[in-house]
N, CA, C and O of each residue as an XYZ file, in Angstrom:
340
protein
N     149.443    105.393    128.428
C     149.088    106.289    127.366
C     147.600    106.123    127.086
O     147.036    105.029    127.111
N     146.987    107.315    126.812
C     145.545    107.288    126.800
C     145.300    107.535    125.292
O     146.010    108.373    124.736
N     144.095    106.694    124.390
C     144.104    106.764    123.041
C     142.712    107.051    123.018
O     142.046    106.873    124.038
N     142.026    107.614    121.624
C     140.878    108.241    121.079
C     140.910    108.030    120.622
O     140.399    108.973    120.018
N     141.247    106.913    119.420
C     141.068    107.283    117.835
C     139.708    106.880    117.401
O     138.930    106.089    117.935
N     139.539    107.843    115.933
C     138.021    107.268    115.593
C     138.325    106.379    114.619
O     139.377    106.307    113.985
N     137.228    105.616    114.516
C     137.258    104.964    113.757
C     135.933    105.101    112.294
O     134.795    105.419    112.638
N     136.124    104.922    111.236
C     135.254    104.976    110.127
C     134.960    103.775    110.073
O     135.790    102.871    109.974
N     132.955    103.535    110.171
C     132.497    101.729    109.851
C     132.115    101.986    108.316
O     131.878    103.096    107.841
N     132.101    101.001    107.755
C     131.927    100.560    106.525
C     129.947    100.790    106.560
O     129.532    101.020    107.696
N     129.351    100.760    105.956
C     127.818    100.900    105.974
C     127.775     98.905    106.321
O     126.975     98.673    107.228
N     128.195     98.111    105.984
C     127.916     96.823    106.330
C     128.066     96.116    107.957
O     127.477     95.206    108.539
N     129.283     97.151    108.355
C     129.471     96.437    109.839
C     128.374     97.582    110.444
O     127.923     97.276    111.548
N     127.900     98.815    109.890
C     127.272     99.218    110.993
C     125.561     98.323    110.980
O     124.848     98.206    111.977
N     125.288     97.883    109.818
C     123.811     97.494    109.754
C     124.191     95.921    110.521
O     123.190     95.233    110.721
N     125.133     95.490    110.828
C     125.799     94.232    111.181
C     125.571     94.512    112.710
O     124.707     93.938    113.374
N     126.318     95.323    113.125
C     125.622     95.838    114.763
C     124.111     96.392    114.967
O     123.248     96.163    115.814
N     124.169     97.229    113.809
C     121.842     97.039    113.912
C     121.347     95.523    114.550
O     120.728     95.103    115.527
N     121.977     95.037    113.446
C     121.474     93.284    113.665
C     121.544     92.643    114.672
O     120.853     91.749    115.162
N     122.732     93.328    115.058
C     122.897     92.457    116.947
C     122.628     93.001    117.821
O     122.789     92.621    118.981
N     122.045     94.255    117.371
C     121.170     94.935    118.883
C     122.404     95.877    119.473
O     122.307     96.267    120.637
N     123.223     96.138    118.914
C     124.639     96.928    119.504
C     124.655     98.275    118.470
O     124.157     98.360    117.347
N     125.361     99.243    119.199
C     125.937    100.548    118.573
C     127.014    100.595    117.529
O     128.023    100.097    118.028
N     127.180    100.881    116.603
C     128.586    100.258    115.727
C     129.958    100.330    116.706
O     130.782     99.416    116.665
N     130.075    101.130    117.312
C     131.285    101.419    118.470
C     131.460    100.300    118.740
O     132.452     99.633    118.448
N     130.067     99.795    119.614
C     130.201     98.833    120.953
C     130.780     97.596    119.859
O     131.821     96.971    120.064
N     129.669     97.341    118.390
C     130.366     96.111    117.814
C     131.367     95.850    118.026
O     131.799     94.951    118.747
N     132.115     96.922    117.169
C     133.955     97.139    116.801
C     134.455     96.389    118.402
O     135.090     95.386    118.730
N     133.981     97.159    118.887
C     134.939     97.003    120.455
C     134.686     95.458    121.131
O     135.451     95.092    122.024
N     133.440     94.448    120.611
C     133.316     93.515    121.079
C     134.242     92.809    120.303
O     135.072     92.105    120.877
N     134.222     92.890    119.103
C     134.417     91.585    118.396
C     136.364     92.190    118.428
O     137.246     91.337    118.329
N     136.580     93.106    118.518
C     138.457     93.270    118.858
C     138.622     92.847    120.014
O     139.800     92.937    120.360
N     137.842     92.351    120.894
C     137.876     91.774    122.101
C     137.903     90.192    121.755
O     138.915     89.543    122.023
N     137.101     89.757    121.329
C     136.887     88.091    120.880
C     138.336     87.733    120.079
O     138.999     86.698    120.148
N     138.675     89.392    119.023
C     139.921     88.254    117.991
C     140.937     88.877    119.061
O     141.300     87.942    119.775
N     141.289     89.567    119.296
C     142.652     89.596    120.139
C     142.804     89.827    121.710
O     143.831     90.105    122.328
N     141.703     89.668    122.120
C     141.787     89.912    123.882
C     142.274     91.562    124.346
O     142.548     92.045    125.445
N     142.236     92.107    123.041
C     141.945     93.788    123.633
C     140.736     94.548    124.097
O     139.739     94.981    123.520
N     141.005     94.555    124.870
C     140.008     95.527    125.998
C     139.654     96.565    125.969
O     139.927     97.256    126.950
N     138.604     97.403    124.443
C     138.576     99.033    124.502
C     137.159     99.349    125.063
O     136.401     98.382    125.139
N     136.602    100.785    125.541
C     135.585    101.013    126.007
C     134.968    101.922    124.409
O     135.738    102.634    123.764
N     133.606    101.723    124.031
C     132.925    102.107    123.061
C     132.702    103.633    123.214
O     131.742    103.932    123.925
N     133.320    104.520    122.747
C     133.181    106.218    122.508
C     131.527    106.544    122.616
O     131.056    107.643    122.910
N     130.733    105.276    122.296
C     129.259    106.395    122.426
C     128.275    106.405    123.789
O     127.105    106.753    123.950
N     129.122    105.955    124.541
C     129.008    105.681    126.412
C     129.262    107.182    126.814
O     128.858    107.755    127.827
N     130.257    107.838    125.476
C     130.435    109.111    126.521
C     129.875    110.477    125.461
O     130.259    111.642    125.356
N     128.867    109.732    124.821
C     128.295    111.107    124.057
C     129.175    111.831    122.947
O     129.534    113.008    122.989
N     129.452    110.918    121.956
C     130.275    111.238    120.887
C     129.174    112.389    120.350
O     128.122    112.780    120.857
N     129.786    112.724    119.249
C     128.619    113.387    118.244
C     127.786    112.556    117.150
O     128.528    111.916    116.406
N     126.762    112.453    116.949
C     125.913    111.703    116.438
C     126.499    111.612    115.143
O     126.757    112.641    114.519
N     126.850    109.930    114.449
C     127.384    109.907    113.757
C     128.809    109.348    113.277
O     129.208    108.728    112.291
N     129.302    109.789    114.278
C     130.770    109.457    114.523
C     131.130    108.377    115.470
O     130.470    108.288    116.505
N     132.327    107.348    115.189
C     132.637    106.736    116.039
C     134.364    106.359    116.706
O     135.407    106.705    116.151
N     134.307    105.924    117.430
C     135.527    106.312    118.171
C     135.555    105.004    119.734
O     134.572    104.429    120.202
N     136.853    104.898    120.145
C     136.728    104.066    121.429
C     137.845    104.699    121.922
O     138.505    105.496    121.256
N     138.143    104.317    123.296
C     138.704    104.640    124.367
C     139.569    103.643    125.315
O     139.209    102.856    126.190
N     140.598    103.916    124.903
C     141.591    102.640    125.564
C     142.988    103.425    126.304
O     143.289    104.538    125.872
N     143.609    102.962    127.141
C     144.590    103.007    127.890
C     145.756    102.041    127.603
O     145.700    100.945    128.161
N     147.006    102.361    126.650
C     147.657    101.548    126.711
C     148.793    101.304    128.080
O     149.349    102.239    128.655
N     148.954    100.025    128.388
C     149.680    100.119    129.632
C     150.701     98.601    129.708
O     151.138     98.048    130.717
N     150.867     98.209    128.262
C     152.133     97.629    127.597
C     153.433     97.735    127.979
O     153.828     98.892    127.836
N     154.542     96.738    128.554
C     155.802     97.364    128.517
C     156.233     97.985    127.239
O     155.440     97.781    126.319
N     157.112     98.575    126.988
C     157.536     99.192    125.726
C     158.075     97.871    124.890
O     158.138     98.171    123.698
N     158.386     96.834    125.072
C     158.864     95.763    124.205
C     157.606     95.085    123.268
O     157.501     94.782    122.079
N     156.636     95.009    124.562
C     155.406     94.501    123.983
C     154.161     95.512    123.022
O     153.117     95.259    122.421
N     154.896     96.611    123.275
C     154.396     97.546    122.451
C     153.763     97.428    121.202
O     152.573     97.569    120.922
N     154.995     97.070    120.290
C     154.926     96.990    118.581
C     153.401     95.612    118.466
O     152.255     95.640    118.018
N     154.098     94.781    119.015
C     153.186     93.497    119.069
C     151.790     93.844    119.233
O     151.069     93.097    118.572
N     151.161     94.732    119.897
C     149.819     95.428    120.931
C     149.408     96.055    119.090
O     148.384     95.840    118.442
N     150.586     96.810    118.712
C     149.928     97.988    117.695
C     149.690     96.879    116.453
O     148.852     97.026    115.564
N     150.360     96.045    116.547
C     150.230     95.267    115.059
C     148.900     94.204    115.067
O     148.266     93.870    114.066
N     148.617     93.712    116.624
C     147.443     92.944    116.272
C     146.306     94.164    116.118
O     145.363     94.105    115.329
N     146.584     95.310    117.046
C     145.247     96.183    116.710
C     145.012     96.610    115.277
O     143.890     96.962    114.911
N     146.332     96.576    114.239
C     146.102     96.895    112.823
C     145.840     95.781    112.260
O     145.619     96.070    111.084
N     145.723     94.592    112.407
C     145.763     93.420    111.835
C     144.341     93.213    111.709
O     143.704     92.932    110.694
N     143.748     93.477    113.448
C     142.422     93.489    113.552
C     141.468     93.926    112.479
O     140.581     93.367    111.836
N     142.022     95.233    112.527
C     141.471     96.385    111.845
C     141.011     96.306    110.142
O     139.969     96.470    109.509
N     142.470     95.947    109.819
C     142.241     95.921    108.599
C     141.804     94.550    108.031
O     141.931     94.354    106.822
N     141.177     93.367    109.024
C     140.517     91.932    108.610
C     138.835     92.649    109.046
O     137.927     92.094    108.427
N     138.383     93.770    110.005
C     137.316     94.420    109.877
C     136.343     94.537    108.891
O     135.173     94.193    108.725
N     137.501     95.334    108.096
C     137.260     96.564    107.177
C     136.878     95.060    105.913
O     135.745     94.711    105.582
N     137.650     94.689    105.633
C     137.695     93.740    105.000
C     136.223     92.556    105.001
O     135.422     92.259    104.115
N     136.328     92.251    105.991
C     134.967     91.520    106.205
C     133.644     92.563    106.044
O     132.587     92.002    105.756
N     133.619     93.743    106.174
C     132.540     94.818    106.039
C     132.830     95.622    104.877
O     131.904     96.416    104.712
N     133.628     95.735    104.103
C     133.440     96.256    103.142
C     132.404     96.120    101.887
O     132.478     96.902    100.938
């Protein structure tokens, strides 16, 4: 299954990727890599619209391991938002 979703940065994680020399995308997508070993590609590699952000992943999970995949990616998500708010 092929996913798009965008994502909304907080004004703190994006000046947070200013800081590290990264795109807010690419941040997001590194550091969900460091906490859970998910693997997404950063949406502004392929010419998003200025402004907006978004990544690009392929899920390819058995269906058991499914739920598990969606819950660390929300877990992620919402310890993000949290730390950048």
């Amino acid at each position: 299954m092929y996913a798009f979703p965008t994502i909304t940065l907080p004004p703190k994680a994006i000046e947070a990727a200013e800081s590290a020399g990264k795109k807010p995308d690419a941040f997001y997508c590194i550091e969900l890599l460091k906490k859970t070993g998910v693997c997404v590609v950063p949406g502004s590699g392929f010419g998003q619209k200025e402004g907006t952000w978004h990544f690009r992943t392929t899920f390819l999970p058995s269906e058991k391991d499914f739920p598990q995949i969606v819950e660390g990616l929300t877990e992620f998500h919402a310890e993000f938002m949290k730390k950048y708010a």
